[in-house]
C-alpha positions, -999 to +999 in steps of 0.1 A: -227-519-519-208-550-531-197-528-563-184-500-546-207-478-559-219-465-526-203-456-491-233-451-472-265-467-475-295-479-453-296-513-447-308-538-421-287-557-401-288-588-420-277-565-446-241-562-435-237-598-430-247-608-464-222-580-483-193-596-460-203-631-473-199-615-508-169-592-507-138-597-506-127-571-474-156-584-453-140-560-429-145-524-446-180-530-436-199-519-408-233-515-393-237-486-374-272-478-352-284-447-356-290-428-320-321-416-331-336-454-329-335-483-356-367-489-375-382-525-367-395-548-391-404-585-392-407-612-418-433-638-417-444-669-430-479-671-446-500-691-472-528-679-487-567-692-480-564-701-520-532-718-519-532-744-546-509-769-522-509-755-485-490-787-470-463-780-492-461-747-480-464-761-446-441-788-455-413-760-464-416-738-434-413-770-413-378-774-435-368-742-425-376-741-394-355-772-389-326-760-360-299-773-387-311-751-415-316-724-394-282-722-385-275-722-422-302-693-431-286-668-397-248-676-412-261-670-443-285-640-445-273-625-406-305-619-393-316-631-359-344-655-361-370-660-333-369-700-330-349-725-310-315-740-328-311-703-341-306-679-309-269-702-307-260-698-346-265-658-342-248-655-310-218-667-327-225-644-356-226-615-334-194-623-310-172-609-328-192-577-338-219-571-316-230-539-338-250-563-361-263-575-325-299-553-323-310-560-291-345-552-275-331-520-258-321-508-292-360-511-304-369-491-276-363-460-294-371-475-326-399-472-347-423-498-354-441-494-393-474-488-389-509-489-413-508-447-421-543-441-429-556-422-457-546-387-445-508-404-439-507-418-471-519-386-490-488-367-469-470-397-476-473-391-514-469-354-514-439-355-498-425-385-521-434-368-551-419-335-542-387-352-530-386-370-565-395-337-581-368-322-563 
């Protein structure tokens, strides 16, 4: 997106904040939500059971989670983040376009991923491949 070389594209919401950081029209732009429903996905921390140093791991998601750097990551990457010292930082983010604003209502008619089973994953496939084929 930040080349030009597209003019429509899916992308999160988080997405369209971190092209305006880049670019240098922030304002050309835009996310828009679908009225069919937004697909919902999360992001989590984890460390492995064979994590060679786990309270380093722990030691960096205690660093992030820190309400300073927080603040830093939602002005940064846009995305809302479920901890206190960020709900503020993305408030502001969104005041001035509350597009990039996905509230709970909007998930309503979202879709949530979902483990698709063997049968959903051999459609899955099928219908890749044919599309590729295309």
């Amino acid at each position: 997106m930040t080349s030009g070389n597209a003019w429509i594209h899916h992308g999160w919401n988080g997405d369209v904040v971190n092209i305006r950081n880049q670019v240098k029209k922030p304002e050309n732009f835009k996310f828009v939500k679908a009225k069919e429903g937004i697909p919902l996905g999360t992001d989590t921390f984890a460390i492995p059971a064979n994590a060679p140093h786990p309270g380093t791991a722990l030691t960096f998601i205690n660093f992030v989670l820190d309400p300073e750097n927080l603040e830093k990551n939602v002005n940064y990457f846009g995305y809302p983040m479920p901890y206190q010292g960020a709900k503020d930082a993305f408030a502001q983010l969104v005041k001035d376009d509350p597009s990039i604003n996905v509230t709970t209502d909007d998930l309503e008619q979202g879709q949530q991923y979902r483990n698709l089973g063997r049968d959903g994953l051999r459609l899955w496939d099928e219908t890749w491949t044919d599309f590729k084929a295309g």
